[in-house]
C-alpha distance (Angstrom), angle and dihedral (degrees) to the residues before:
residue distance angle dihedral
X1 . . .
X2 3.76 . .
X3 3.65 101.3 .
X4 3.80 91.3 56.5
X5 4.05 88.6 47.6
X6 3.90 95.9 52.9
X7 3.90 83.6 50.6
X8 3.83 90.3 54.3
X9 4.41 81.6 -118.3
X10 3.57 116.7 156.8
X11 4.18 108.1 -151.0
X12 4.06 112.1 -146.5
X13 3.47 128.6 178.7
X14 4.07 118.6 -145.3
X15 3.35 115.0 -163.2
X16 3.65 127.3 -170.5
X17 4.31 93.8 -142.1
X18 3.32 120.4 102.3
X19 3.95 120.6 -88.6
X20 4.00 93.0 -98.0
X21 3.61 90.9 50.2
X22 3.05 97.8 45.0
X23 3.76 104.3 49.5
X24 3.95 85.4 47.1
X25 3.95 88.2 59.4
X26 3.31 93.3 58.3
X27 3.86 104.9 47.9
X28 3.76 83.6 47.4
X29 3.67 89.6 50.6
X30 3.56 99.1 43.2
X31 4.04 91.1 -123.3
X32 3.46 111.0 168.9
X33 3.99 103.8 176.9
X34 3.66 122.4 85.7
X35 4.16 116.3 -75.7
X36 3.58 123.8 -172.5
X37 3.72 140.3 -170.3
X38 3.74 117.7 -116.3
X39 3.47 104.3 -124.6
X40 4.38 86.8 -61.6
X41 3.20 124.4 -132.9
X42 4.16 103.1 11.1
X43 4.00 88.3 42.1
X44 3.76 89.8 -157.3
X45 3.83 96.3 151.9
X46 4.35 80.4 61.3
X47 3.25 90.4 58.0
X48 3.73 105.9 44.6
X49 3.79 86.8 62.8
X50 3.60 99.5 36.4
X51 3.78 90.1 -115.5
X52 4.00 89.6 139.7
X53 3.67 141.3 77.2
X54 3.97 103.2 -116.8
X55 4.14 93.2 167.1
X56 3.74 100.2 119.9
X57 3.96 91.0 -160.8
X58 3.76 83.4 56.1
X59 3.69 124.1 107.7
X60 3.76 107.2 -142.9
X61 4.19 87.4 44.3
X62 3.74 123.6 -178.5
X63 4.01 88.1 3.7
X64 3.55 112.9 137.0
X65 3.98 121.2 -111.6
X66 3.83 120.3 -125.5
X67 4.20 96.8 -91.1
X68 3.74 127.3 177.6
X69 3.72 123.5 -163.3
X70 3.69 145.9 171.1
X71 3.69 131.2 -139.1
X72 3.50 124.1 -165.6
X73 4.28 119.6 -134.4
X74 3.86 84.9 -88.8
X75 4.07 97.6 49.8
X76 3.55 93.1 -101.6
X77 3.87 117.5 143.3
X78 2.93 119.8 -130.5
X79 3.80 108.4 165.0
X80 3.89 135.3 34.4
X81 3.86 125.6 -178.6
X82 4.00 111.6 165.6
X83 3.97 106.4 -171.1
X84 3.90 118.0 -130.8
X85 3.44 89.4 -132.0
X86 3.71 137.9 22.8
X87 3.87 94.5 -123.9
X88 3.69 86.6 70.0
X89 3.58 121.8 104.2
X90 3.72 137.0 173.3
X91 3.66 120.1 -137.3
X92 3.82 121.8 -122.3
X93 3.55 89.4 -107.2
X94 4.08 99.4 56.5
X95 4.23 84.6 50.0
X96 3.77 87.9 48.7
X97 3.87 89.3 49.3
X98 3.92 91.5 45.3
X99 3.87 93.8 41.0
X100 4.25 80.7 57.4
X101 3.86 94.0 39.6
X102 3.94 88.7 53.3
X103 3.33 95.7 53.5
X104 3.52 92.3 -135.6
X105 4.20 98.1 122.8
């Protein structure tokens, strides 16, 4: 991820698995950049920034929601986007523009 490097960026992934399962994705996977748990098994992190299903009545319950955010160098966010739906992605270049926009890079 060049574009992130010559912004002095750090990617992370944060998963909602558990530690096990998550490490085990990621040999299996071949991922070589840094993946974390969120906070696994209360998920509190989630639901601080509404980056989780809550409705009981729903079907995919308590699963987390495809988030992005940016941190500045002291931890500070700075940016939030929680996707509707899962199949949503942003491209590279809307995170680049957003990592800019935030001020955090």
């Amino acid at each position: 991820m060049p574009q992130f490097e010559a912004m002095n960026a750090q990617v992370v992934g944060v998963s909602a698995d558990a530690p096990g399962t998550l490490g085990a994705f990621a040999k299996e996977n071949n991922i070589s950049k840094q993946v974390l748990a969120a906070d696994w098994p209360r998920r509190e992190m989630l639901q601080k920034y509404d980056a989780m299903v809550t409705d009981e009545k729903s079907p995919i319950y308590r699963y987390a929601k495809r988030a992005y955010f940016i941190l500045d160098k002291n931890g500070t966010v700075k940016y939030i986007k929680v996707m509707d739906s899962p199949l949503n992605i942003l491209s590279a270049e809307e995170v680049i523009k957003a990592v800019k926009e935030s001020g955090a890079a």
